[in-house]
Steps between C-alpha positions, in 0.01 A plus 500: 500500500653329194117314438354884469742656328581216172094518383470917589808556304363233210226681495582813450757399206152343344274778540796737383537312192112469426357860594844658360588285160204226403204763565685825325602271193138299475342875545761645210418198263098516515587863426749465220169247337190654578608880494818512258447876480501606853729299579769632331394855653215604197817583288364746186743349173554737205732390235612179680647762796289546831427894504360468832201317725154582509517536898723776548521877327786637329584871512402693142557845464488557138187705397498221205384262753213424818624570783422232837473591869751708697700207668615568845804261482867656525731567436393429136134449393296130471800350665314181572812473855378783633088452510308663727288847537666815643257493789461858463099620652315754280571831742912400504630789369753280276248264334304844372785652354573202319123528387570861409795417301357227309205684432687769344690254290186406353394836460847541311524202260104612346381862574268506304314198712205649677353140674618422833789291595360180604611417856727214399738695272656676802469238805685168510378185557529321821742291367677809308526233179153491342478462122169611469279838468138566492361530139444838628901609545532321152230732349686784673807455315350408166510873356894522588587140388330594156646819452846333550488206269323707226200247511111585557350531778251258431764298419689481823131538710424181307781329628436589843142333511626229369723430745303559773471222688167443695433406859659124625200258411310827461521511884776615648718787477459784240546535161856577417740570212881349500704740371784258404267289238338888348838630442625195352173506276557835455850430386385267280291782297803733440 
């Protein structure tokens, strides 16, 4: 029993050591050289401080700025510990009050808007932490975002577009706006 038991045992203290320390540190190193940014979680630096990463939202509520997706994490929002959707189908009656309400909040923050609310400005993400928007929530918004810095509306539509970022490899995905870079550029204008 002692002949089986010295090379399974071996073995396993091997394999243990190279799937669960060499592999993760070789993995972590090629990272750290070939993508620098990523791997240090796409960190977005403003005055030598990280203000946040380009992967995950960030609640605004100020009229002054763009606001992202609902985010369906709790018990506070874009808590990046808590990911995951509410699960809630479109006839449960809890996921179209929450529709309702945000809706109205829209409706609140710019009366005067007469476009419709894009789709993503009152439905989370499945992840519940998405930093992104359509260009078409961001062209929503522009009217109450210039009205509350005081700038043009050109101004702040300019901004928009060119931020817009375009499809992955102009393939994949959709063309989408991160609201964490525009409200930093639009910090950067007043």
């Amino acid at each position: 029993m002692k002949k089986l038991f010295r090379p399974a045992i071996s073995l396993f203290i091997l394999l243990s050591a190279v799937t669960g320390i060499v592999y993760p540190m070789a993995v972590t190193g090629i990272a750290q050289v070939v993508f620098p940014e990523n791997a240090h979680g796409s960190l977005i630096v403003k005055g030598g401080k990280p203000v946040g990463s380009s992967l995950i939202g960030q609640n605004f509520s100020d009229p002054g700025h763009f606001w992202g997706r609902p985010s369906a994490t709790s018990p506070q929002p874009y808590n990046g510990t808590a990911s995951g959707g509410s699960n809630l189908g479109p006839l449960n009656p809890a996921f179209t009050d929450a529709v309702k309400s945000r809706i109205a909040a829209l409706q609140a923050a710019d009366p005067e808007n007469p476009r419709p609310i894009p789709v993503d400005l009152v439905t989370a993400s499945a992840s519940g932490l998405d930093p992104h928007i359509s260009p078409a929530s961001a062209r929503y918004q522009v009217a109450r975002v210039a009205r509350a810095r005081s700038l043009p509306a050109a101004t702040v539509a300019a901004l928009v577009e060119k931020h817009t970022e375009d499809r992955q490899w102009g393939l994949f995905g959709e063309p989408r706006v991160n609201v964490l870079e525009l409200n930093l550029a639009l910090d950067d204008i007043r």
